[in-house]
C-alpha positions as CSV (number, residue, x, y, z in Angstrom):
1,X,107.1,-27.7,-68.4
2,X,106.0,-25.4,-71.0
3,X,106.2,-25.1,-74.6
4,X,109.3,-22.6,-74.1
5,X,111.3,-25.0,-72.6
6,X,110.9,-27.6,-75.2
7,X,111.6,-24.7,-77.9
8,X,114.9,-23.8,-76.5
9,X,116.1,-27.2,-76.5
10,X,114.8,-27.9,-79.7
11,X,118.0,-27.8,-81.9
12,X,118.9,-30.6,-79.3
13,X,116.3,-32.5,-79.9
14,X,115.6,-31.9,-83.4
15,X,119.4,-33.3,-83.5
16,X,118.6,-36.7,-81.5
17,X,116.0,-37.5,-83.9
18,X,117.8,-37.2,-86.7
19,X,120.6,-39.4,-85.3
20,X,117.8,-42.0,-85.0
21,X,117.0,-41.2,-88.7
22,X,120.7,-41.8,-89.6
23,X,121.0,-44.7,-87.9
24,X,118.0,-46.5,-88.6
25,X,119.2,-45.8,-92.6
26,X,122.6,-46.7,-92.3
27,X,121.5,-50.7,-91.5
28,X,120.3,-50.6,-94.6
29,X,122.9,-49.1,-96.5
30,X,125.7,-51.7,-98.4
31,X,129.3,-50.5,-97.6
32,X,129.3,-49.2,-101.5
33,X,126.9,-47.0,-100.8
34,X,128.2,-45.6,-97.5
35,X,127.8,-41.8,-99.2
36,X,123.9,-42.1,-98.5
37,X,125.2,-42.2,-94.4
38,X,127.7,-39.0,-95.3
39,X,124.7,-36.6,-97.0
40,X,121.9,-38.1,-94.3
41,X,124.6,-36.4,-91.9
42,X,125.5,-33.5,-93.8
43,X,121.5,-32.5,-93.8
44,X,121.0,-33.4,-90.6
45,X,124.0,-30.8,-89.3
46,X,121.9,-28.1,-91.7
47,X,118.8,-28.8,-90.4
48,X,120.4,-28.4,-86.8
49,X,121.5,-25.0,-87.8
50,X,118.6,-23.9,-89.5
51,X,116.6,-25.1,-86.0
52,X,119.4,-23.5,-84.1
53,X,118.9,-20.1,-85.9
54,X,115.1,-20.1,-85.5
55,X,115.4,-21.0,-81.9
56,X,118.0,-18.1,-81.0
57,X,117.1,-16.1,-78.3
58,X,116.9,-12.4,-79.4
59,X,118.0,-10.1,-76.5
60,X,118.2,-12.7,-73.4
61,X,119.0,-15.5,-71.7
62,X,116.1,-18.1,-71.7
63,X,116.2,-20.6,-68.1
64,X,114.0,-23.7,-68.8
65,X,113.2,-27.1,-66.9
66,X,113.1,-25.7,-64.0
67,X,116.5,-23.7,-64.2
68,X,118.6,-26.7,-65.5
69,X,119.2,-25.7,-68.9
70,X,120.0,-21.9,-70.4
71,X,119.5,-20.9,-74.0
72,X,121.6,-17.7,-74.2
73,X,123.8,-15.9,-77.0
74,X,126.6,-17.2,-75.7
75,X,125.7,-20.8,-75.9
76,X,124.2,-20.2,-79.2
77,X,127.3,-18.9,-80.9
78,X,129.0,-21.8,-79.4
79,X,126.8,-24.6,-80.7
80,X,126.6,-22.7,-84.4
81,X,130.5,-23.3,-84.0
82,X,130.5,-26.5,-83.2
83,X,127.8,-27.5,-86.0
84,X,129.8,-25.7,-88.6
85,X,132.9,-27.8,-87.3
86,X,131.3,-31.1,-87.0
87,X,130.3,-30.4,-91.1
88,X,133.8,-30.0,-92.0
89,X,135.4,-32.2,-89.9
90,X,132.7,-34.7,-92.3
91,X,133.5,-33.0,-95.4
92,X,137.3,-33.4,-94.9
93,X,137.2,-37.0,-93.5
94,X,135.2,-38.3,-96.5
95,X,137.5,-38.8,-98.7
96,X,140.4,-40.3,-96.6
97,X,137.9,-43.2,-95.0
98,X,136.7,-44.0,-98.2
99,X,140.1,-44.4,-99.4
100,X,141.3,-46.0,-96.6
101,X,138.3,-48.7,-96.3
102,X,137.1,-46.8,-93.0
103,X,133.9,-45.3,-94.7
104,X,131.5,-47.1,-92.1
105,X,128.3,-45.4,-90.9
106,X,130.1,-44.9,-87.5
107,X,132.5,-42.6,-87.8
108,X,129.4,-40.2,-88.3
109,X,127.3,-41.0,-85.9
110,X,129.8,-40.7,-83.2
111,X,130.0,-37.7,-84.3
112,X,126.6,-36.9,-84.9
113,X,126.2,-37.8,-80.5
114,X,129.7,-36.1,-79.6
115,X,128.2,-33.0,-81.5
116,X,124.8,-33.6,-79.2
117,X,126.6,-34.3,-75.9
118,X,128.6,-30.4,-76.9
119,X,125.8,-28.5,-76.9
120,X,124.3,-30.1,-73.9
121,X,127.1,-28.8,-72.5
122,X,127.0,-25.9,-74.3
123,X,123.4,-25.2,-72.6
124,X,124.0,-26.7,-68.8
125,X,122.9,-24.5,-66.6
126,X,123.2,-27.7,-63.5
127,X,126.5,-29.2,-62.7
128,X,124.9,-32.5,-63.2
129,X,123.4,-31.6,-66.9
130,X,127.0,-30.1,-67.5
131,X,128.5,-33.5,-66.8
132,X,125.9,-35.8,-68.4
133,X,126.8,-33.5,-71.8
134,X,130.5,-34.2,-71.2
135,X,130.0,-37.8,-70.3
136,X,127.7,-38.2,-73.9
137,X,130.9,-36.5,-75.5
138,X,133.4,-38.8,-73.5
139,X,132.2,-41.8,-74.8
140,X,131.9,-40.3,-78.4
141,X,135.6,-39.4,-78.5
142,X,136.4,-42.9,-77.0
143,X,135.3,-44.7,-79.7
144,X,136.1,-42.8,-82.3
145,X,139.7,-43.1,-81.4
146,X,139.4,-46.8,-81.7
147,X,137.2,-47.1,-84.7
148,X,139.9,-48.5,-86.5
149,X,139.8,-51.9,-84.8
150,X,143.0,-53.2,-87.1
151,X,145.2,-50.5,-86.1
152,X,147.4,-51.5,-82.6
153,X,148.2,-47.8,-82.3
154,X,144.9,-46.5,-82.3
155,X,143.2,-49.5,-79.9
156,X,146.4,-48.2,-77.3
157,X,145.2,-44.6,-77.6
158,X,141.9,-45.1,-77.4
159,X,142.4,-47.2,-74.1
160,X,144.9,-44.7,-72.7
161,X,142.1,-42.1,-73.4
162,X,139.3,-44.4,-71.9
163,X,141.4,-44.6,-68.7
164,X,142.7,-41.0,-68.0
165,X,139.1,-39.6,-69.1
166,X,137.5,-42.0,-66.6
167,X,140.1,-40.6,-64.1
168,X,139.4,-37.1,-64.9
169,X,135.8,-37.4,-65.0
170,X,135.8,-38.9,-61.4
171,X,137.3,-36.4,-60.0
172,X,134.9,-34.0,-61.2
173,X,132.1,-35.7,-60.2
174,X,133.8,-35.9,-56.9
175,X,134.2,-32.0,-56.9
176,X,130.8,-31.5,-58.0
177,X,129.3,-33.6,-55.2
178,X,131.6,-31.3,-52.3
179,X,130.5,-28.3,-53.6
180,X,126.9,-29.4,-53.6
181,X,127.4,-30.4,-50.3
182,X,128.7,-27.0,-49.1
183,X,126.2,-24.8,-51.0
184,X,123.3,-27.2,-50.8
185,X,122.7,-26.9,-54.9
186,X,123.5,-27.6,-58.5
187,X,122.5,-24.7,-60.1
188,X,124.9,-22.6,-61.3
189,X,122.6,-18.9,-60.7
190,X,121.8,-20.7,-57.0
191,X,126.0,-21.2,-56.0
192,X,126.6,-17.9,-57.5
193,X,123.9,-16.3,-55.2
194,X,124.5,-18.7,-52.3
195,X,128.7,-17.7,-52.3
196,X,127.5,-13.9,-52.6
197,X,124.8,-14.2,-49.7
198,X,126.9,-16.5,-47.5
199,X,130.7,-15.7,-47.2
200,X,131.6,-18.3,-44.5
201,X,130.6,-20.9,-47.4
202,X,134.1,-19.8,-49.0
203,X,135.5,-22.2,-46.7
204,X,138.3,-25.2,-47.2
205,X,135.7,-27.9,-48.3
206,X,134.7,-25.7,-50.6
207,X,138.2,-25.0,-52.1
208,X,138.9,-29.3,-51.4
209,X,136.1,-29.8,-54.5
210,X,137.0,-26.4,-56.3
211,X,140.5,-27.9,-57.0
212,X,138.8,-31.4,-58.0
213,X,136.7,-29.7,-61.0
214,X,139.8,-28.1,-62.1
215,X,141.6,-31.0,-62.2
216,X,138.6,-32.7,-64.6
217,X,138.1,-29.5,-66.6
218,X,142.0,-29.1,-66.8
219,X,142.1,-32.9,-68.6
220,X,139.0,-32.0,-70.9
221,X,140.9,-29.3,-71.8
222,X,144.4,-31.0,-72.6
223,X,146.4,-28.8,-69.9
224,X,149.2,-29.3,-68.1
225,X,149.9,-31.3,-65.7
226,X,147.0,-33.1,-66.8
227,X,147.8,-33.0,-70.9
228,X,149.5,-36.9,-70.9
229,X,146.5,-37.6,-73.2
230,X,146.8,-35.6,-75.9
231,X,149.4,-35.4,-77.9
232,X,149.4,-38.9,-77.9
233,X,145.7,-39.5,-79.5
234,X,146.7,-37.4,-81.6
235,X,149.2,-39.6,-82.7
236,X,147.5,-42.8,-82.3
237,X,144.1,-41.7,-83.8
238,X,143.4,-42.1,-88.0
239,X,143.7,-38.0,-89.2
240,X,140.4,-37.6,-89.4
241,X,139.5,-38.4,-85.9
242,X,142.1,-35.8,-84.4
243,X,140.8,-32.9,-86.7
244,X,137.4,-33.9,-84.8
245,X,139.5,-33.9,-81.4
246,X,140.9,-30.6,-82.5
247,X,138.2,-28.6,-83.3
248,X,134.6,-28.5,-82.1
249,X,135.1,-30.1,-79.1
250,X,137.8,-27.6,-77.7
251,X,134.4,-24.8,-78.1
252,X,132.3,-27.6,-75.5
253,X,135.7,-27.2,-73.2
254,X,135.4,-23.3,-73.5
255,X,131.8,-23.8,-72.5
256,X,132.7,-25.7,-69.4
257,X,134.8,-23.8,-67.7
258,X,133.0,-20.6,-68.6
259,X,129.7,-22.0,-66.6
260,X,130.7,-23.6,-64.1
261,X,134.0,-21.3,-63.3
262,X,132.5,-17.8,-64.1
263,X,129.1,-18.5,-63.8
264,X,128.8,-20.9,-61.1
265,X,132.3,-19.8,-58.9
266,X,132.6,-16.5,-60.1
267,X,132.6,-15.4,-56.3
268,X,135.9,-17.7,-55.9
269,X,137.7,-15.5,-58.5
270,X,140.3,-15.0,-56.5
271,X,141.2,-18.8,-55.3
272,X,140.6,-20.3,-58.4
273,X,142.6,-17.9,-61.0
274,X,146.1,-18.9,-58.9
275,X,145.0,-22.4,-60.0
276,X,144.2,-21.4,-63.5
277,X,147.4,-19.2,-63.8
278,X,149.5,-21.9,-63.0
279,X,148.2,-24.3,-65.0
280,X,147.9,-22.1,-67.9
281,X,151.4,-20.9,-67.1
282,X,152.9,-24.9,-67.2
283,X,150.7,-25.5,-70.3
284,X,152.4,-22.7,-72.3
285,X,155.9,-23.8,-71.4
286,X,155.6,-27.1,-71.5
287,X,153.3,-27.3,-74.9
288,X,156.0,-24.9,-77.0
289,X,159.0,-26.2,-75.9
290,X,158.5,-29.9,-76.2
291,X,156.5,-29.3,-79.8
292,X,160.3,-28.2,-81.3
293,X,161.7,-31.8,-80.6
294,X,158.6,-33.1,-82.5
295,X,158.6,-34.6,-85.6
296,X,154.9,-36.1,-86.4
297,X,153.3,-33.6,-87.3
298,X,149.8,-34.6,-85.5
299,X,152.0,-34.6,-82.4
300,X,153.2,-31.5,-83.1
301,X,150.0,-29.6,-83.4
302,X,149.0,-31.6,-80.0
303,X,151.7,-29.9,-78.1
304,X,150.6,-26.6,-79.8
305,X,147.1,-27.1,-78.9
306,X,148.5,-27.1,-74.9
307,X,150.3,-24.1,-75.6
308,X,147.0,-22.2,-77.1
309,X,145.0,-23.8,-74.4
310,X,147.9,-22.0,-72.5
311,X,146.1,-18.7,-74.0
312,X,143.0,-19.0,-73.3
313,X,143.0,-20.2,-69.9
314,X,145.0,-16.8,-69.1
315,X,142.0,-14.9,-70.9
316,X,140.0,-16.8,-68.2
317,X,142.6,-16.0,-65.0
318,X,141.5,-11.9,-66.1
319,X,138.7,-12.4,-64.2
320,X,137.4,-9.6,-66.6
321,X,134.8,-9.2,-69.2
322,X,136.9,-8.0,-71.8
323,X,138.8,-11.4,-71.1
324,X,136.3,-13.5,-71.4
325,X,135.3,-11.8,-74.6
326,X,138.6,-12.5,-75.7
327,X,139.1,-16.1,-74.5
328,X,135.9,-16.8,-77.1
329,X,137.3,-14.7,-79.8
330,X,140.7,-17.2,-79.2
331,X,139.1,-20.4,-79.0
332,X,136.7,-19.4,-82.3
333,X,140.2,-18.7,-84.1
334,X,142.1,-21.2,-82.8
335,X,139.6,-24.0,-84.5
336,X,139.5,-22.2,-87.3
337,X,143.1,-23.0,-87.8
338,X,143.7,-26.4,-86.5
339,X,140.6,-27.3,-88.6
340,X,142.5,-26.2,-91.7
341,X,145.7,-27.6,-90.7
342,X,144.8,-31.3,-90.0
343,X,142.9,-30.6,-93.3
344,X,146.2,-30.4,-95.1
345,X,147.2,-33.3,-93.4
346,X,144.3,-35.6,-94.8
347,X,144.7,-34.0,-98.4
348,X,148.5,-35.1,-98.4
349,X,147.6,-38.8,-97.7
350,X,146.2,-41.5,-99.6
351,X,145.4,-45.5,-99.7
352,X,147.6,-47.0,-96.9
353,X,149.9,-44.3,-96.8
354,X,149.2,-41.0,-93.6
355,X,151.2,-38.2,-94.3
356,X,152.0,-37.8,-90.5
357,X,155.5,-36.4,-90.5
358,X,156.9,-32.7,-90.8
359,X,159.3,-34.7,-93.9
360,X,156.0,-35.5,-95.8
361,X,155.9,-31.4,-96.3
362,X,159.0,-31.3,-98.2
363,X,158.5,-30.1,-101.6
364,X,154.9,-29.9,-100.9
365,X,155.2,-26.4,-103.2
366,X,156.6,-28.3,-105.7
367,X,153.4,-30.3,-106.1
368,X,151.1,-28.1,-105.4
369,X,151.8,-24.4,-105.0
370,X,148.1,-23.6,-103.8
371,X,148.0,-25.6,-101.2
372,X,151.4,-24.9,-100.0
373,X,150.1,-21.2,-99.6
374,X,146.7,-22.3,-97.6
375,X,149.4,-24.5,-95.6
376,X,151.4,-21.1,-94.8
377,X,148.7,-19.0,-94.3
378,X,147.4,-21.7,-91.5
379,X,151.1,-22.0,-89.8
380,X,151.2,-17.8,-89.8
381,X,148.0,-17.4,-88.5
382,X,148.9,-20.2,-85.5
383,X,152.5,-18.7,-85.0
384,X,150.8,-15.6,-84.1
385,X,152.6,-13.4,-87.4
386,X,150.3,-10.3,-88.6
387,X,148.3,-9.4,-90.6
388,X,146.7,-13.3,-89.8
389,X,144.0,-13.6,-87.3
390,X,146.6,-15.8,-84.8
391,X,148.6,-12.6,-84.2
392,X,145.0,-10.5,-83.3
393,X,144.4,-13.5,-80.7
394,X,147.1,-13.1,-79.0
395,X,147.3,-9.6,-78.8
396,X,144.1,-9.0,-77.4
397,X,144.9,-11.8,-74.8
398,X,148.1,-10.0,-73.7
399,X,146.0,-6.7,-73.6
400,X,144.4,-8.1,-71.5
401,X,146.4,-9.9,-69.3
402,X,148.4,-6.5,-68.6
403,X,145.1,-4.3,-68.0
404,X,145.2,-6.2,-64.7
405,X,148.8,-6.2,-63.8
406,X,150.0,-9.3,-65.0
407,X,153.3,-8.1,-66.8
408,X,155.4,-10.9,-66.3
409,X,152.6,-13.2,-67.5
410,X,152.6,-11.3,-70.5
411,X,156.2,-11.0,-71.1
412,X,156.0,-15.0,-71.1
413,X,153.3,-15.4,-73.7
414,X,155.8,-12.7,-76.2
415,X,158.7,-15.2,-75.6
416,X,157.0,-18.4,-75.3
417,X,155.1,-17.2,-79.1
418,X,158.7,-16.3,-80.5
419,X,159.8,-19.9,-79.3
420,X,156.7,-21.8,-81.1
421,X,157.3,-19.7,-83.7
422,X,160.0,-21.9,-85.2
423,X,158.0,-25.3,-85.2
424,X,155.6,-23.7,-87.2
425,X,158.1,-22.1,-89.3
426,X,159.9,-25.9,-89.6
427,X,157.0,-26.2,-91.9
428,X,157.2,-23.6,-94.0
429,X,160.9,-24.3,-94.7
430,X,160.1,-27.9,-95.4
431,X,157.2,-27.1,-98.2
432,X,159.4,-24.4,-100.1
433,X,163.6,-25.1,-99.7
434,X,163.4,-28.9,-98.8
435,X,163.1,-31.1,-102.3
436,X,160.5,-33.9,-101.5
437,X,160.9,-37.4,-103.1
438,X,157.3,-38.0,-102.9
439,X,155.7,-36.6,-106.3
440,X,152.2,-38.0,-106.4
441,X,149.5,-35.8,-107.4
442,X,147.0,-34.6,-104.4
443,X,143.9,-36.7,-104.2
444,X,140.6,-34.7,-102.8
445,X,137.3,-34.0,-104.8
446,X,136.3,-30.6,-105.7
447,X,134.1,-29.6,-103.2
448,X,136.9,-30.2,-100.2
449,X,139.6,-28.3,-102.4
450,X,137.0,-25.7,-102.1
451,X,136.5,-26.1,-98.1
452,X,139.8,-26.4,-97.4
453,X,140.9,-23.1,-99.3
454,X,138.5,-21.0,-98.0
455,X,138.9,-22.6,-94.2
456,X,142.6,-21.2,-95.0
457,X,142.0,-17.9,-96.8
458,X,140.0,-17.3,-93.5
459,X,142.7,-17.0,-90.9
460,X,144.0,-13.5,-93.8
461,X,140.3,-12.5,-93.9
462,X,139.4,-12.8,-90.0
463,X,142.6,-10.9,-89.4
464,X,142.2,-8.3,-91.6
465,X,138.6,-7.6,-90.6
466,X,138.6,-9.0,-87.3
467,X,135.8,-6.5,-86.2
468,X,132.6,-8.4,-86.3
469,X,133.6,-11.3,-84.7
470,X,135.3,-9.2,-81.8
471,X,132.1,-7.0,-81.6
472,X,130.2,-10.2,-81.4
473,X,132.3,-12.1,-78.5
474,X,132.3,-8.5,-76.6
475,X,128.4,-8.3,-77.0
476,X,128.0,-11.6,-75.9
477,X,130.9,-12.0,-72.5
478,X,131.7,-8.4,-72.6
């Protein structure tokens, strides 16, 4: 190994020691003082970027350890991403665990090693250093679900989570070790070339472990048939732990099924987008309609995330580059949005009280008119209604969905949008013609008001100059 291998995986590393840092400093922190934990975590996240930025390959994709690991543009916008998510998924929970007697050390360095375990898998060029990032992220998640040990709710989620993920994760493993077994290899450039050099390797035991890693990377992505999971963490989780669930880690799913789909089984195109399509077809479906009978509001943006997942996965069936491109401009988007949204959610609750359903919204313009604007603009921008970035999302998924025949499929995304239009409307008629009887004044310091507005003015920015992003995700899949 050279010193170019350990420079691309520096951010990595540079974030692993740092998480020792924070670690080692938080036994010696009182509970009083918990804030020293939040800023040690906060800098560590910037010094991550700073790394990240100094580190970024400039025209090409860099393979290092012997071909295990890839430092490209692609992975580098996605770990930026999820750094920037990770810092205000922090920012936004601050305030609620310290209100809520949850500010323990914990909850951020979970976070901290879910972030680390997302752009392993961010950078996997190896089946096996793909799953050891989504194992690291695995067990993250599972205890963040559960870090409120008093809560019955969240200790049932968290175990429901433990199980299914352990079920999920088995049967990728088990697909990983078929197809290593038919191609001889874990590389993802080496079954690419083996399945282009070899076409009686595109055989039934082949397809047998193809359809178990869709199964796993189906689950890790929340989609139907394999969604049981999500809306109820979700549910079951404290606020801030689903806006972690709902935002960076969504980025490490894109990730996933980019590599070792496109990248690794891009020969299989044509076997595995039926599978995709039908999934993706069932998650849209399934994920709109059941969000109308909702009424928690962190279950109702669960089903909503199926049905966006829904999107992107049909980005993905393409088989195109321009598809690709826009799969990464929807999943970049999309966590813009849900970031904001279970934003909103923390800033309507206080001590012992989670603002968790869509009645807590009533009169929310009443008591504070700015918010109840960020709120709209966030619900919009999800529903898909121009000029908000949702609507550009979508469009340039149906674009491309019908640039390879697939009108029917596209047809089914227009209606299935008009339909989860009106949950997200429900909202919006909730905070400005529904009187609220709760009239307490919104509790959140300065600097998240500040976050939390401009994470919501950016869903109008992006889709009003949409450009630069789009250029960026067609330079980098395109």
């Amino acid at each position: 190994m050279t010193l170019t291998d350990y420079i691309a995986a520096a951010p990595e590393m540079t974030l692993l020691g740092l998480i020792c840092v924070v670690m080692l400093v938080d036994l010696f922190v009182e509970d009083e003082s918990r804030m020293v934990t939040f800023w040690l975590s906060m800098a560590s996240l910037a010094i991550t970027a700073i790394v990240l930025s100094a580190t970024a390959p400039v025209d090409q994709s860099r393979e290092v350890f012997f071909g295990a690991y890839v430092s490209d543009p692609f992975s580098q916008i996605l770990k930026l991403g999820a750094v920037l998510f990770v810092a205000v998924s922090f920012l936004y929970a601050r305030d609620y665990l310290r209100a809520n007697d949850l500010h323990k050390g914990e909850y951020y360095l979970l976070g901290l090693f879910g972030l680390l375990g997302m752009m392993i898998m961010m950078s996997a060029n190896n089946l096996l250093i793909m799953y050891l990032g989504l194992e690291t992220l695995a067990l993250s998640m599972y205890a963040l679900v559960a870090i409120d040990r008093n809560n019955v709710l969240a200790a049932e989620s968290a175990m429901k989570y433990f199980v299914l993920g352990a079920i999920a994760s088995g049967a990728l493993l088990y697909g990983i070790s078929w197809v290593y077994g038919v191609t001889g290899t874990l590389s993802f450039n080496e079954i690419s070339m083996a399945l282009a050099m070899d076409p009686s390797l595109n055989n039934l035991p082949l397809w047998f472990g193809l359809a178990f890693m869709i199964v796993g990377i189906a689950f890790k992505f929340g989609a139907v048939p394999f969604h049981m999971w999500l809306p109820d963490v979700y549910e079951g989780a404290r606020t801030p732990v689903a806006l972690y669930l709902a935002s960076a880690p969504k980025l490490a799913a894109l990730a996933l099924i980019i590599r070792i789909l496109v990248q690794g089984l891009g020969e299989l195109h044509e076997t595995w987008s039926t599978m995709i399509m039908f999934v993706a077809v069932l998650s849209i479906l399934v994920g709109n309609f059941v969000a109308i009978a909702q009424t928690n509001i962190k279950r109702m943006l669960g089903y909503s995330t199926i049905a966006h997942v829904g999107f992107i996965l049909l980005a993905i069936y393409t088989g195109t580059d321009g598809g690709y491109a826009s799969a990464l401009f929807y999943a970049l988007t999309y966590v813009v949005s849900a970031a904001g949204a279970f934003g909103i959610v923390i800033l309507l609750s206080r001590r012992g009280y989670d603002a968790e359903l869509l009645s807590d919204f009533k009169g929310l313009n009443a008591r504070s008119p700015w918010f109840a604007l960020m709120m709209l603009f966030l619900m919009f921008s999800m529903a898909g209604v121009p000029p908000f970035v949702g609507f550009l999302s979508k469009l340039y998924v149906i674009r491309e969905v019908l640039a390879v025949g697939g009108v029917g499929l596209a047809v089914l995304m227009v209606v299935a949008s008009v339909i989860g239009a009106y949950y997200y409307l429900r909202v919006i008629w909730y905070m400005y013609f529904e009187q609220g009887e709760d009239q307490a004044v919104l509790q959140a310091s300065t600097d998240t008001r500040l976050v939390l507005s401009l994470n919501s003015i950016a869903v109008l920015a992006l889709g009003i100059m949409p450009g630069w992003l789009l250029a960026m995700c067609i330079a980098i899949l395109g």
